[in-house]
N, CA, C and O atoms as a Maestro MAE file, in Angstrom:
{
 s_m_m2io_version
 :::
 2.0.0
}

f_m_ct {
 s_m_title
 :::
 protein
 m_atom[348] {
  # First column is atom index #
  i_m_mmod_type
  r_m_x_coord
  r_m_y_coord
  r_m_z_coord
  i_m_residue_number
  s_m_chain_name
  s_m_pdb_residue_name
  s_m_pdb_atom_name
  i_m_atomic_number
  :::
  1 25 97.129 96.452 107.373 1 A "UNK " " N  " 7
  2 3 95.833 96.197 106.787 1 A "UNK " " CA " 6
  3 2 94.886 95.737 107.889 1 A "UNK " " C  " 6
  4 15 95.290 94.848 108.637 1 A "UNK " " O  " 8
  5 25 94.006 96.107 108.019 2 A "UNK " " N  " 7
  6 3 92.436 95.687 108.365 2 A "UNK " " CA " 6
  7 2 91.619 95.467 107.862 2 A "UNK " " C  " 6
  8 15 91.042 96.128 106.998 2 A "UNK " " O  " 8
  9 25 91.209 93.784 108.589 3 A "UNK " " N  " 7
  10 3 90.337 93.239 107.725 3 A "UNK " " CA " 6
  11 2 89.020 92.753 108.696 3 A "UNK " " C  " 6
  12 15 89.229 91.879 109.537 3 A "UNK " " O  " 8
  13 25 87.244 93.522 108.514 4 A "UNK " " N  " 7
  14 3 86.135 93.736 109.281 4 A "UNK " " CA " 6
  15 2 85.507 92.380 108.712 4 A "UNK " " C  " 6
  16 15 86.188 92.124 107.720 4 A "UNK " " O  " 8
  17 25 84.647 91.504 108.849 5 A "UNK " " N  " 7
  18 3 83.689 90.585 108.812 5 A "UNK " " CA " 6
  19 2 82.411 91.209 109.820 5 A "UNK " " C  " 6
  20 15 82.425 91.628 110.977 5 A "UNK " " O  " 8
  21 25 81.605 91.100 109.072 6 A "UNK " " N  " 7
  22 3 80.432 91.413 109.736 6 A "UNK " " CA " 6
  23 2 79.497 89.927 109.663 6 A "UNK " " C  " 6
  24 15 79.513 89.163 108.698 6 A "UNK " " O  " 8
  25 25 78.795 89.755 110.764 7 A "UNK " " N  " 7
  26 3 77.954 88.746 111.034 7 A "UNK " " CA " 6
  27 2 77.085 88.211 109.691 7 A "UNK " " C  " 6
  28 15 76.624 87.069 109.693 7 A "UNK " " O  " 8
  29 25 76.948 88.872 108.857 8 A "UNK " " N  " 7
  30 3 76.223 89.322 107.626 8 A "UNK " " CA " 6
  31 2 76.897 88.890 106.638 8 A "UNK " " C  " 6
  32 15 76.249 88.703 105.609 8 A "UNK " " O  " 8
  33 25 78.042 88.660 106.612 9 A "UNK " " N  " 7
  34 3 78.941 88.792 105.383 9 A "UNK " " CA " 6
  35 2 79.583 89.882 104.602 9 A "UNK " " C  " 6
  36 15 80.377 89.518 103.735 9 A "UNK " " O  " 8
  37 25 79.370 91.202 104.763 10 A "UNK " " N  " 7
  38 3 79.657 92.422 104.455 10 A "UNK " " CA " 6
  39 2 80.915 92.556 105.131 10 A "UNK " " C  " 6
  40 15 80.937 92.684 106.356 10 A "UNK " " O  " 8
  41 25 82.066 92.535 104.378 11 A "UNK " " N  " 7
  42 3 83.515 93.037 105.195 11 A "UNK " " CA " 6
  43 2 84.366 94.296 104.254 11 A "UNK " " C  " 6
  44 15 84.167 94.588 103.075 11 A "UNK " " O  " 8
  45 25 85.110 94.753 104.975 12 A "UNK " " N  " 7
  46 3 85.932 95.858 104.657 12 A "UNK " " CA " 6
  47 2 87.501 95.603 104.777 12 A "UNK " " C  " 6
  48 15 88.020 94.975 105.700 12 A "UNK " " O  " 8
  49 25 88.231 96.230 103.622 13 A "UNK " " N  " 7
  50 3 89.300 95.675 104.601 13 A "UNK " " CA " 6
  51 2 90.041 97.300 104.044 13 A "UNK " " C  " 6
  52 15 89.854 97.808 102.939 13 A "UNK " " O  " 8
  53 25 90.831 97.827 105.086 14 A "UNK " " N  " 7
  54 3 91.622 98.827 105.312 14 A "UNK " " CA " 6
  55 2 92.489 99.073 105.002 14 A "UNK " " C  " 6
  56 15 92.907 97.924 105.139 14 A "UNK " " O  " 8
  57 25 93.811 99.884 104.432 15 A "UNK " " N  " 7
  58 3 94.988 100.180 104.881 15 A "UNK " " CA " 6
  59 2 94.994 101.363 106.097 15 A "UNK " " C  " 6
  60 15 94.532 102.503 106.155 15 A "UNK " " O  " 8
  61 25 95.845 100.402 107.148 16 A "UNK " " N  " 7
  62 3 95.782 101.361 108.435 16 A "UNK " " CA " 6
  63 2 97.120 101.276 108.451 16 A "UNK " " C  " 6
  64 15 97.823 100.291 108.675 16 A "UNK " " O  " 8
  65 25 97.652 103.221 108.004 17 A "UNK " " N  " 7
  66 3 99.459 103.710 108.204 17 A "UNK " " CA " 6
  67 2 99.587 103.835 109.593 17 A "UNK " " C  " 6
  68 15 98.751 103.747 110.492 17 A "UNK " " O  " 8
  69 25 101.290 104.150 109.604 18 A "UNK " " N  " 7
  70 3 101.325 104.113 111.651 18 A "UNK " " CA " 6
  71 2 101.210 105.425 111.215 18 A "UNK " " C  " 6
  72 15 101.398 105.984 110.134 18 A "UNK " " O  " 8
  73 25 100.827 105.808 112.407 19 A "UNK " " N  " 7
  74 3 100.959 107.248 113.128 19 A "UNK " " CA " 6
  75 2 99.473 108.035 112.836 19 A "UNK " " C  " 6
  76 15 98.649 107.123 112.777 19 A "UNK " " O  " 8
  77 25 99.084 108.767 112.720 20 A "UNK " " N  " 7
  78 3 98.152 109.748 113.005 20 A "UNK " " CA " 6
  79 2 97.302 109.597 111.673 20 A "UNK " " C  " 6
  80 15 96.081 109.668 111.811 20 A "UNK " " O  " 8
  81 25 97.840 109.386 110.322 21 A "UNK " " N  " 7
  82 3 97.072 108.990 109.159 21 A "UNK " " CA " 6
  83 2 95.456 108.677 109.219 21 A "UNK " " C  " 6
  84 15 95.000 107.920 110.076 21 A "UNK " " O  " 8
  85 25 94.894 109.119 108.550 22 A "UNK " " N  " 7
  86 3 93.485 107.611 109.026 22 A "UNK " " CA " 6
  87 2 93.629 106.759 107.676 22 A "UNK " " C  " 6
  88 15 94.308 106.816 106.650 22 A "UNK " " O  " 8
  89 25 92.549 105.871 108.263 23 A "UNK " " N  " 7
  90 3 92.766 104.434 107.373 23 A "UNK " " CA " 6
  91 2 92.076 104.365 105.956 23 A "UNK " " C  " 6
  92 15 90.877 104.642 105.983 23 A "UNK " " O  " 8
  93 25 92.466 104.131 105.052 24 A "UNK " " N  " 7
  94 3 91.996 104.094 103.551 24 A "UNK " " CA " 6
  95 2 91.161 102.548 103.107 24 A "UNK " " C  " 6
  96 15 91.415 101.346 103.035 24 A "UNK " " O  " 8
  97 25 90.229 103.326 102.922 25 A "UNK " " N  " 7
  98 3 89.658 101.870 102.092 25 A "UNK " " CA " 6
  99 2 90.195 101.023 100.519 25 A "UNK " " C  " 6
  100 15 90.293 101.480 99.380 25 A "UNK " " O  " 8
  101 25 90.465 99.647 101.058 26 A "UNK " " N  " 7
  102 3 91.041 99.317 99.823 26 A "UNK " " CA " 6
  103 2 90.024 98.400 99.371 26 A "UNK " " C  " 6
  104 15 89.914 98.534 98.153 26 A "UNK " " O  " 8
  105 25 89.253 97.547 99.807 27 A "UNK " " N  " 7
  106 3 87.823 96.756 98.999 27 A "UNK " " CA " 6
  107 2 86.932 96.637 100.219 27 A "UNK " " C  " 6
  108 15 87.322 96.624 101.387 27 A "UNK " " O  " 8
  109 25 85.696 96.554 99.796 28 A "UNK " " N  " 7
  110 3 84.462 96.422 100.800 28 A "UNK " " CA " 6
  111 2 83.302 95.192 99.719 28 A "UNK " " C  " 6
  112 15 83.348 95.041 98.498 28 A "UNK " " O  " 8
  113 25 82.588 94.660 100.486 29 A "UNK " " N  " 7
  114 3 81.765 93.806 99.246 29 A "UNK " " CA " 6
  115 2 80.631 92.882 100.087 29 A "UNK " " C  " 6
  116 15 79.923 93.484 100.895 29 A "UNK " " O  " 8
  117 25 80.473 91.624 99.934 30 A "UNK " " N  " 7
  118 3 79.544 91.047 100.281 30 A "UNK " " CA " 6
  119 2 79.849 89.336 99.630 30 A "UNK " " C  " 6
  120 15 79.868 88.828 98.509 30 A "UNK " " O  " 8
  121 25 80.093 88.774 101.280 31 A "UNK " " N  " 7
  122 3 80.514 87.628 100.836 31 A "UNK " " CA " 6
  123 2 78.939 86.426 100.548 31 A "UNK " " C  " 6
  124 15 79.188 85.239 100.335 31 A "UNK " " O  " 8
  125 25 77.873 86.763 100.569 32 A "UNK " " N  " 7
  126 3 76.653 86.827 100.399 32 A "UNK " " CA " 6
  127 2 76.109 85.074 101.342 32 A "UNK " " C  " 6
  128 15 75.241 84.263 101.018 32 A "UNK " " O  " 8
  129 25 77.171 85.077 102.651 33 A "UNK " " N  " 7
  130 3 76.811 84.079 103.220 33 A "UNK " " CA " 6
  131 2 76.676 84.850 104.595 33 A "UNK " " C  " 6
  132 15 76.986 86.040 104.640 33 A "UNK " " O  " 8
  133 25 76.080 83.983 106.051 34 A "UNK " " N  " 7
  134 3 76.335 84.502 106.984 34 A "UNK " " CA " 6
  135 2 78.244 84.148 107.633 34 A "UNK " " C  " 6
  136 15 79.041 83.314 107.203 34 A "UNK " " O  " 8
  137 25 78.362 84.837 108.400 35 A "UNK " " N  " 7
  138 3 79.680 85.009 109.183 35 A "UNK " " CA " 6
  139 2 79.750 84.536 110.441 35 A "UNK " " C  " 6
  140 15 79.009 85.113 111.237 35 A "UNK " " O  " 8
  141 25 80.463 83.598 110.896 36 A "UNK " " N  " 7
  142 3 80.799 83.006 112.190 36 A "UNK " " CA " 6
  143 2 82.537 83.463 112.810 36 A "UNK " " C  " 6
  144 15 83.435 83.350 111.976 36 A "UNK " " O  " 8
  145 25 82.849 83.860 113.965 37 A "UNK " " N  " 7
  146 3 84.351 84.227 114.103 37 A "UNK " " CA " 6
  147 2 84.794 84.276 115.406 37 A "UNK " " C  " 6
  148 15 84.046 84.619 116.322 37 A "UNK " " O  " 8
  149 25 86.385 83.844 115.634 38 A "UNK " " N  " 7
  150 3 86.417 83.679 117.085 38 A "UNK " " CA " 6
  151 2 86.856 85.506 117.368 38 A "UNK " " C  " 6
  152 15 87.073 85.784 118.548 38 A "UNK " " O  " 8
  153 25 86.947 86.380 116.598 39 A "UNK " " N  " 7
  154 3 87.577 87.550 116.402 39 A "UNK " " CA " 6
  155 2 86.745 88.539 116.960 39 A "UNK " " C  " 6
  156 15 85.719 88.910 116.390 39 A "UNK " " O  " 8
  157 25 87.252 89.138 118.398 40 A "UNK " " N  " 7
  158 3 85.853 90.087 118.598 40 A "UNK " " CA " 6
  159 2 85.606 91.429 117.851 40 A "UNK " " C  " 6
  160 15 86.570 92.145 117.581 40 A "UNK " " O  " 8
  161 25 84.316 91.793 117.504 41 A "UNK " " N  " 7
  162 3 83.770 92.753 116.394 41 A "UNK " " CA " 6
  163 2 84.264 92.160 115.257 41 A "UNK " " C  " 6
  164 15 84.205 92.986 114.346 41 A "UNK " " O  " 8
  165 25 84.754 91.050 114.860 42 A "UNK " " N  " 7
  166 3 84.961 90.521 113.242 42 A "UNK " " CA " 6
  167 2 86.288 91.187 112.580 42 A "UNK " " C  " 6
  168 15 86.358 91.386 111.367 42 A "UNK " " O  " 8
  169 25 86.975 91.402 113.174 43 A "UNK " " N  " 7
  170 3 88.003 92.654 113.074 43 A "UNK " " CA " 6
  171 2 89.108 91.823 113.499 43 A "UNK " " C  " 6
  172 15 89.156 91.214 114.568 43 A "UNK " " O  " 8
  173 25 90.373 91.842 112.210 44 A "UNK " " N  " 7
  174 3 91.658 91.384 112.760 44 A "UNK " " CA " 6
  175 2 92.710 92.410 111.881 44 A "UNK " " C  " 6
  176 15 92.348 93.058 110.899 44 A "UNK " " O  " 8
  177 25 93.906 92.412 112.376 45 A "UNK " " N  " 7
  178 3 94.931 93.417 111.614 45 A "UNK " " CA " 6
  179 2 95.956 92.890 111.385 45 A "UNK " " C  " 6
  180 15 96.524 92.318 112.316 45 A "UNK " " O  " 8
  181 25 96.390 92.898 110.420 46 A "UNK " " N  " 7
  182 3 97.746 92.865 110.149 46 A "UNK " " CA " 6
  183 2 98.905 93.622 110.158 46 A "UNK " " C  " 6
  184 15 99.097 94.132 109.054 46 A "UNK " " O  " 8
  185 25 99.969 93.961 111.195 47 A "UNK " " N  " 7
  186 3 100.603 94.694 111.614 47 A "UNK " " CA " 6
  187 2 101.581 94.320 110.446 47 A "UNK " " C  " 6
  188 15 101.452 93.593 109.461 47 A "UNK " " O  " 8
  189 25 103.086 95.451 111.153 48 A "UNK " " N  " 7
  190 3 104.017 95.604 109.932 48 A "UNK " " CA " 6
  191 2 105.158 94.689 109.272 48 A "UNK " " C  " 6
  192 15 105.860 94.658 108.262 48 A "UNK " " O  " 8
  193 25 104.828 93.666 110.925 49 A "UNK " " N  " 7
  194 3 105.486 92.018 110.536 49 A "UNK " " CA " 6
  195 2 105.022 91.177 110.105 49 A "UNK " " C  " 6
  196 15 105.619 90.124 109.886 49 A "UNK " " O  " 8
  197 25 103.528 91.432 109.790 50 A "UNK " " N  " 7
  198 3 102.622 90.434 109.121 50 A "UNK " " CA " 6
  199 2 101.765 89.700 109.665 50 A "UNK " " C  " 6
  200 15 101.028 88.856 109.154 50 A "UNK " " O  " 8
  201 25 101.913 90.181 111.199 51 A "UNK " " N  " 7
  202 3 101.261 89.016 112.290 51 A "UNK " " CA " 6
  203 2 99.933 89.313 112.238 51 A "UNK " " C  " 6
  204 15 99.704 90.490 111.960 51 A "UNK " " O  " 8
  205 25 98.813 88.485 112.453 52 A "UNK " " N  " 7
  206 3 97.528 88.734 112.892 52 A "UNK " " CA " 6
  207 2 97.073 89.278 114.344 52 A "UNK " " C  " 6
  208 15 96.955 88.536 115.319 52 A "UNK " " O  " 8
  209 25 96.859 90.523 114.358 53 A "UNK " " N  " 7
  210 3 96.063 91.293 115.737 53 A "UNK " " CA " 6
  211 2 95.332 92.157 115.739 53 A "UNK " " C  " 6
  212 15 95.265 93.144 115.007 53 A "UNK " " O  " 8
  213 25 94.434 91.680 116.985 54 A "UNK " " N  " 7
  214 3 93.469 93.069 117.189 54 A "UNK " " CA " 6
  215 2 93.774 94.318 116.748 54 A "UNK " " C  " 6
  216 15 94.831 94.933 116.605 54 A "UNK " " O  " 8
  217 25 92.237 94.647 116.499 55 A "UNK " " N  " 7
  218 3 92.966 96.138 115.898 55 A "UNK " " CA " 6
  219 2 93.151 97.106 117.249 55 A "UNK " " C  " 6
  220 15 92.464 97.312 118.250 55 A "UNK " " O  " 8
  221 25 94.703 97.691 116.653 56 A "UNK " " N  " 7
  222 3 95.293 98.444 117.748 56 A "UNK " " CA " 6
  223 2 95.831 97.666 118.831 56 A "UNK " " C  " 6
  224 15 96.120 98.337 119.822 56 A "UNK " " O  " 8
  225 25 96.005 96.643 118.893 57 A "UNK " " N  " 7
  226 3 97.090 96.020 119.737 57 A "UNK " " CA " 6
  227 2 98.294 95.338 119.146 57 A "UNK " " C  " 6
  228 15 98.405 95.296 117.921 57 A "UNK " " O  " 8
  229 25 99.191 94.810 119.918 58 A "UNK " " N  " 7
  230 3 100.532 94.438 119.190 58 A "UNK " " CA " 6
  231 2 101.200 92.746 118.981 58 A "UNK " " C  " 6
  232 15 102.140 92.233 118.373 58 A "UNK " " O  " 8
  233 25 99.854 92.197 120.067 59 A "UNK " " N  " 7
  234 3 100.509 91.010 120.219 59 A "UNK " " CA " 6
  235 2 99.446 90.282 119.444 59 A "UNK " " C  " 6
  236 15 98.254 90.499 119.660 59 A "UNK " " O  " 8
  237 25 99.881 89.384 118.506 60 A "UNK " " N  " 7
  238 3 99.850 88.053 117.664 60 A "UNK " " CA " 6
  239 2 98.615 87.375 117.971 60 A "UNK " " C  " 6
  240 15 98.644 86.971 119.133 60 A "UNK " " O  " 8
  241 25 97.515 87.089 117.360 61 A "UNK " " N  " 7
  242 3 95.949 85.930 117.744 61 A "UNK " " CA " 6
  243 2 96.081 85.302 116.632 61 A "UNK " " C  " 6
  244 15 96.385 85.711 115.512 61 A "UNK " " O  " 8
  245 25 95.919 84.636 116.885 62 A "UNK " " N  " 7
  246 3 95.076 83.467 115.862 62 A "UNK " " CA " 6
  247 2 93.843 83.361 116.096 62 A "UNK " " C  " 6
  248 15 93.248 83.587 117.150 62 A "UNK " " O  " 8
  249 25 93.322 82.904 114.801 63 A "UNK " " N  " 7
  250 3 91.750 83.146 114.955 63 A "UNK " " CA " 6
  251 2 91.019 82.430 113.653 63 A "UNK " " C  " 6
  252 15 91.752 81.913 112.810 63 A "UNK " " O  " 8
  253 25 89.796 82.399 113.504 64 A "UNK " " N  " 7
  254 3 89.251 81.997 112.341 64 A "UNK " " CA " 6
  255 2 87.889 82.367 111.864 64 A "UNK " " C  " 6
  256 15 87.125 82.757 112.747 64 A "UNK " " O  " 8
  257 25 87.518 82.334 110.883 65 A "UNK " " N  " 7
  258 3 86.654 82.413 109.909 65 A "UNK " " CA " 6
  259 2 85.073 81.183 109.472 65 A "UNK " " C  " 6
  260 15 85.474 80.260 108.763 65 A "UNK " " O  " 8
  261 25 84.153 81.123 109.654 66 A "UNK " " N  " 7
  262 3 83.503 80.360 109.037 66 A "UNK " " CA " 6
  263 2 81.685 80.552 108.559 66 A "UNK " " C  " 6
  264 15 80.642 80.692 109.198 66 A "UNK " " O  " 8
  265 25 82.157 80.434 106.653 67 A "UNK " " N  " 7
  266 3 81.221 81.153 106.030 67 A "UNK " " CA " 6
  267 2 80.172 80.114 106.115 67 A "UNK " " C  " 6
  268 15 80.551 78.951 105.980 67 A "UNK " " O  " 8
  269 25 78.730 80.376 106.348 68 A "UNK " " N  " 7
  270 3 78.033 79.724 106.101 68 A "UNK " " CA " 6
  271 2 77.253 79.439 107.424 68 A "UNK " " C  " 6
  272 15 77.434 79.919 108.544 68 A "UNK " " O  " 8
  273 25 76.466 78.655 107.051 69 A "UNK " " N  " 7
  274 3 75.602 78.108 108.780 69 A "UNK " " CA " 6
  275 2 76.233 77.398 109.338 69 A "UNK " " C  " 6
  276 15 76.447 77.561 110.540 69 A "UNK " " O  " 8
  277 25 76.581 76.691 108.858 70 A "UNK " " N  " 7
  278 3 77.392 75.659 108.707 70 A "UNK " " CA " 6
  279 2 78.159 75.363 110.109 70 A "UNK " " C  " 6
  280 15 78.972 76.255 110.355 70 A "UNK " " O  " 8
  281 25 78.092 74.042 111.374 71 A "UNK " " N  " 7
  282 3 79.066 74.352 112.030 71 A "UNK " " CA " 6
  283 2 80.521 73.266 112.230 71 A "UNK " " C  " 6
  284 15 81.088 72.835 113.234 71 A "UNK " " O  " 8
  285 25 80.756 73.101 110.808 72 A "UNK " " N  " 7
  286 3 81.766 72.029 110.904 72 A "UNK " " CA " 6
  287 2 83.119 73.242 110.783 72 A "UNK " " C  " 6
  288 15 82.920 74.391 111.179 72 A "UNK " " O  " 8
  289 25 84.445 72.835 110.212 73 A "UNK " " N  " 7
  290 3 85.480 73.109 110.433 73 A "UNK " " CA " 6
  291 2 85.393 74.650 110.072 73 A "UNK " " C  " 6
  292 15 84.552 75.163 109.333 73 A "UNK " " O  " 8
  293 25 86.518 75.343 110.795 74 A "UNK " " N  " 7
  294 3 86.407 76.679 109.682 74 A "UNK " " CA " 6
  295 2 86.840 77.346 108.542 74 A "UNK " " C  " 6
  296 15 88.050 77.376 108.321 74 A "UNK " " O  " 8
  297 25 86.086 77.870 107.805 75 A "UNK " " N  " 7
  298 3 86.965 78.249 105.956 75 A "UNK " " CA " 6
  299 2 88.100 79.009 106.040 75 A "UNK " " C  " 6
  300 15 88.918 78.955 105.122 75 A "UNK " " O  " 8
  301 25 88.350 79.963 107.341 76 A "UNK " " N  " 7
  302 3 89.324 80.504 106.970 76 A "UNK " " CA " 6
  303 2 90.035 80.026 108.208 76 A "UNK " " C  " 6
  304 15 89.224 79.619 109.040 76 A "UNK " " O  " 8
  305 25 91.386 79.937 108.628 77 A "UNK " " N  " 7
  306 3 92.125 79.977 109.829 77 A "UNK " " CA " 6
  307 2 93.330 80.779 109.330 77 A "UNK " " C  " 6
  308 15 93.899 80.757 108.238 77 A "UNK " " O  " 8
  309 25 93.690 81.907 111.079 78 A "UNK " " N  " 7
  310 3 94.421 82.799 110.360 78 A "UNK " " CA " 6
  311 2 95.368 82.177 111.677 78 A "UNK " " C  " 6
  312 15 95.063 82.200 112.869 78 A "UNK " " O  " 8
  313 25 96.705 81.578 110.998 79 A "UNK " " N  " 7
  314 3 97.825 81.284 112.184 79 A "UNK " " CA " 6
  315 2 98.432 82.272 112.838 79 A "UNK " " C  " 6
  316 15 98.550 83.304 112.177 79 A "UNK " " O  " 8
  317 25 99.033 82.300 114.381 80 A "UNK " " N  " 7
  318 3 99.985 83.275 114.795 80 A "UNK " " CA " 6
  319 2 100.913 84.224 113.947 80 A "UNK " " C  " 6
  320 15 100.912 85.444 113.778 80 A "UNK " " O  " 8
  321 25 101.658 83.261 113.507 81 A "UNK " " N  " 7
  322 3 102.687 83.600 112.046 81 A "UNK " " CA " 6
  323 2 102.496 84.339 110.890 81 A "UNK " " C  " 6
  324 15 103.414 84.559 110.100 81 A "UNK " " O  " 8
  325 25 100.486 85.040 110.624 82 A "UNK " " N  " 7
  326 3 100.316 85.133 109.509 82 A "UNK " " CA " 6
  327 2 99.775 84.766 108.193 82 A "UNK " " C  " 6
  328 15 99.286 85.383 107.247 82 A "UNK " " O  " 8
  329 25 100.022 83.613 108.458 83 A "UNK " " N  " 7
  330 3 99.813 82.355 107.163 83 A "UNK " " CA " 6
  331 2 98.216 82.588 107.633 83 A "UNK " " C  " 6
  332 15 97.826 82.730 108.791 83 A "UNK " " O  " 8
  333 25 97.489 82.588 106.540 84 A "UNK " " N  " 7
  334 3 95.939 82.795 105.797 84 A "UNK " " CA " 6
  335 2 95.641 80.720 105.255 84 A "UNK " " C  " 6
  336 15 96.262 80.353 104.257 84 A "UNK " " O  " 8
  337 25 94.983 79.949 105.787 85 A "UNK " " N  " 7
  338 3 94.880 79.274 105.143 85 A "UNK " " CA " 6
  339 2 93.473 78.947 105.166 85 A "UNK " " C  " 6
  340 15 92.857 79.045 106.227 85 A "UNK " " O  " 8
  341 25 92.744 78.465 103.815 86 A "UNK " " N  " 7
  342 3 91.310 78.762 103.316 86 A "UNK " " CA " 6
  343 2 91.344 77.144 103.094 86 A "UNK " " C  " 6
  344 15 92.324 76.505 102.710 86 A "UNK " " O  " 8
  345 25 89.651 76.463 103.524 87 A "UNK " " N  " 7
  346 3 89.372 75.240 103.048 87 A "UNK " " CA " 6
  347 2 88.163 75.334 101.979 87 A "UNK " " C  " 6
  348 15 87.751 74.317 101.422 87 A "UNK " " O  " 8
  :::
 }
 m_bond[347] {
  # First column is bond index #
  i_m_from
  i_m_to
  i_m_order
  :::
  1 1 2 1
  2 2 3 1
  3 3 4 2
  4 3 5 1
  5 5 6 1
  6 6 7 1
  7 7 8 2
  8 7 9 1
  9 9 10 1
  10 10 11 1
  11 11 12 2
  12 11 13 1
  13 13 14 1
  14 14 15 1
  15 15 16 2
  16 15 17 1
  17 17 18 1
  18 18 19 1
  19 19 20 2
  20 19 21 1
  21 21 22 1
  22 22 23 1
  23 23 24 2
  24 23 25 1
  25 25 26 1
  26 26 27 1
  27 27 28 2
  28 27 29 1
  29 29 30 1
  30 30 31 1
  31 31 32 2
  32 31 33 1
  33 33 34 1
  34 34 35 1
  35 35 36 2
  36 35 37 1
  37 37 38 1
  38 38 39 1
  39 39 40 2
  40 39 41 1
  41 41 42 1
  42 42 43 1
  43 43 44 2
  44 43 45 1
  45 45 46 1
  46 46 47 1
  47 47 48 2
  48 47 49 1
  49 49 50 1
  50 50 51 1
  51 51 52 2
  52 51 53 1
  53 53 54 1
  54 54 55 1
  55 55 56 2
  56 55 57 1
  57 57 58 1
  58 58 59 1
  59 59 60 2
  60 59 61 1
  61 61 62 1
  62 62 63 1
  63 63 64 2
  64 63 65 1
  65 65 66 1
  66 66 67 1
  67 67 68 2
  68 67 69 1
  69 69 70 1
  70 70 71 1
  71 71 72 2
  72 71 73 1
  73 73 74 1
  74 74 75 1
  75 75 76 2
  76 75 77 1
  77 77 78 1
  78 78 79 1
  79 79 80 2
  80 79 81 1
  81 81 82 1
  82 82 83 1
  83 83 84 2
  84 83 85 1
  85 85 86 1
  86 86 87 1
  87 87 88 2
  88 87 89 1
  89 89 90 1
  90 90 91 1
  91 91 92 2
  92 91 93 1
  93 93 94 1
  94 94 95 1
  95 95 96 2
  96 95 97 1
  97 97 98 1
  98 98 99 1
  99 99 100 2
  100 99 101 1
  101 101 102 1
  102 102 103 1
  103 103 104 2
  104 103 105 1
  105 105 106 1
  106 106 107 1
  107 107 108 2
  108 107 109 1
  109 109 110 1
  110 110 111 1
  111 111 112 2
  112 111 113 1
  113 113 114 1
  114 114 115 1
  115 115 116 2
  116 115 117 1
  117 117 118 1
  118 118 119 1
  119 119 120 2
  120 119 121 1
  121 121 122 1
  122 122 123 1
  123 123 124 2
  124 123 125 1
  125 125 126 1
  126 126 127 1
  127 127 128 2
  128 127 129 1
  129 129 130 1
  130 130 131 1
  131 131 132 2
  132 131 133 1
  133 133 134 1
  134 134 135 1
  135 135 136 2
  136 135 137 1
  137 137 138 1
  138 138 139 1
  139 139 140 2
  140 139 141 1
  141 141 142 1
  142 142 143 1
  143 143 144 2
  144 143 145 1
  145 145 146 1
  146 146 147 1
  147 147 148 2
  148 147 149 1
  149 149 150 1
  150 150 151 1
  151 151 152 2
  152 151 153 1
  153 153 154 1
  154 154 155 1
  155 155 156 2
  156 155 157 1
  157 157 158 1
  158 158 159 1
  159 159 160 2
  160 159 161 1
  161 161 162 1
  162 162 163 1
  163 163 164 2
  164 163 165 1
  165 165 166 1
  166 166 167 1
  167 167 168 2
  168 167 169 1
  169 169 170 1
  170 170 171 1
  171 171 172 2
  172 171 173 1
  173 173 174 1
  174 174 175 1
  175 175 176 2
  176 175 177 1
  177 177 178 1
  178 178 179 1
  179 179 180 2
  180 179 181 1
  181 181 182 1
  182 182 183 1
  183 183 184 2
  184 183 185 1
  185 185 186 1
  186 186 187 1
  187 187 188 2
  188 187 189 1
  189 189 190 1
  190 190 191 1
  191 191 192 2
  192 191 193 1
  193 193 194 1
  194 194 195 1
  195 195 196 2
  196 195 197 1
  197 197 198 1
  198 198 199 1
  199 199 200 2
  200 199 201 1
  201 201 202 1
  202 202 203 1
  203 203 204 2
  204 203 205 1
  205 205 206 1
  206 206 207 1
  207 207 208 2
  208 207 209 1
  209 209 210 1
  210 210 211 1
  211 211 212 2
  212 211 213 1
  213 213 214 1
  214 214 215 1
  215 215 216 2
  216 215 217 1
  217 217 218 1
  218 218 219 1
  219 219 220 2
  220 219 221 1
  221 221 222 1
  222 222 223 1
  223 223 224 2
  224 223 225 1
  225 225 226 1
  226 226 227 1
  227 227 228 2
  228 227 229 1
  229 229 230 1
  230 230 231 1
  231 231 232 2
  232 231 233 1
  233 233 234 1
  234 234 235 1
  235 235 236 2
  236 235 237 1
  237 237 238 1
  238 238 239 1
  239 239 240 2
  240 239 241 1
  241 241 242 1
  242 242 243 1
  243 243 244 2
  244 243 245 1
  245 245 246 1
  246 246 247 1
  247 247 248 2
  248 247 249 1
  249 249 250 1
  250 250 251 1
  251 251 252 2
  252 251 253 1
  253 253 254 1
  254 254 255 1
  255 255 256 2
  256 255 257 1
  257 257 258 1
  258 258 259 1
  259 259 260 2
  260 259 261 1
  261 261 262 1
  262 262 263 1
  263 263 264 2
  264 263 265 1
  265 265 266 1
  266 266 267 1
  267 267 268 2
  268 267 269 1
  269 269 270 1
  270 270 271 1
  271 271 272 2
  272 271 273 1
  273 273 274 1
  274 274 275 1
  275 275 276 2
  276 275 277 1
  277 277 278 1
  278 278 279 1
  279 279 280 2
  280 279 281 1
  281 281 282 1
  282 282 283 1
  283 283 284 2
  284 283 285 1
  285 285 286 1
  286 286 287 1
  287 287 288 2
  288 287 289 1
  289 289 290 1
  290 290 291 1
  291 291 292 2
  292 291 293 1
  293 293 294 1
  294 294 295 1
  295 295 296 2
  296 295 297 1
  297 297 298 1
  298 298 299 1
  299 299 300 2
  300 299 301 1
  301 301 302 1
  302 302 303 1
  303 303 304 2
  304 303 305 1
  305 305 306 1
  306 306 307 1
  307 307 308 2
  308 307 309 1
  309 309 310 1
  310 310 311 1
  311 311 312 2
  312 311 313 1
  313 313 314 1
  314 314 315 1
  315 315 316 2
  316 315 317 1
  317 317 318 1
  318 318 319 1
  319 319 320 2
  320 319 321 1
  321 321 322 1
  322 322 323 1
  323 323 324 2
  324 323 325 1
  325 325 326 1
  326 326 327 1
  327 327 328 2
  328 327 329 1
  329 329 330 1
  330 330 331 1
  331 331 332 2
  332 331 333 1
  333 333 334 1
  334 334 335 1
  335 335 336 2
  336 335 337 1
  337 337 338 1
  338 338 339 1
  339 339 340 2
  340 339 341 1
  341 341 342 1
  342 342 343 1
  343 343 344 2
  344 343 345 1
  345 345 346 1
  346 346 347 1
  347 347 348 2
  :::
 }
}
């Protein structure tokens, strides 16, 4: 899966199969705040172990999320491991 954040709040998120497939849209929408992210292009993937990475690379980021102007903690943090946790 791939999941896009746009600066805007507008994200997409993907199913991306291995191999030559292209990627299917599974929801797109509007989180109707602005977008802050340590993720470059707003773009993180979830490979087939579950880990969080760039799209098209293999090794593991952590990274995070934060809706709003706002610059205190961030709403989303996505751990090495996977784990999604939302404040």
């Amino acid at each position: 899966m791939r999941v896009s954040v746009a600066g805007d709040g507008g994200y997409v998120v993907l199913d991306v199969p291995a191999g030559d497939a292209a990627a299917a849209p599974v929801a797109e929408g509007e989180l109707g705040a602005v977008v802050h992210t340590n993720y470059p292009g707003g773009a993180l993937e979830f490979g087939p172990r579950g880990w969080p990475c760039l799209p098209g690379a293999s090794s593991p980021r952590a990274g995070s999320f934060t809706i709003g102007g706002g610059s205190g903690d961030p709403d989303v943090v996505v751990q090495l491991a996977g784990c999604v946790r939302c404040s």
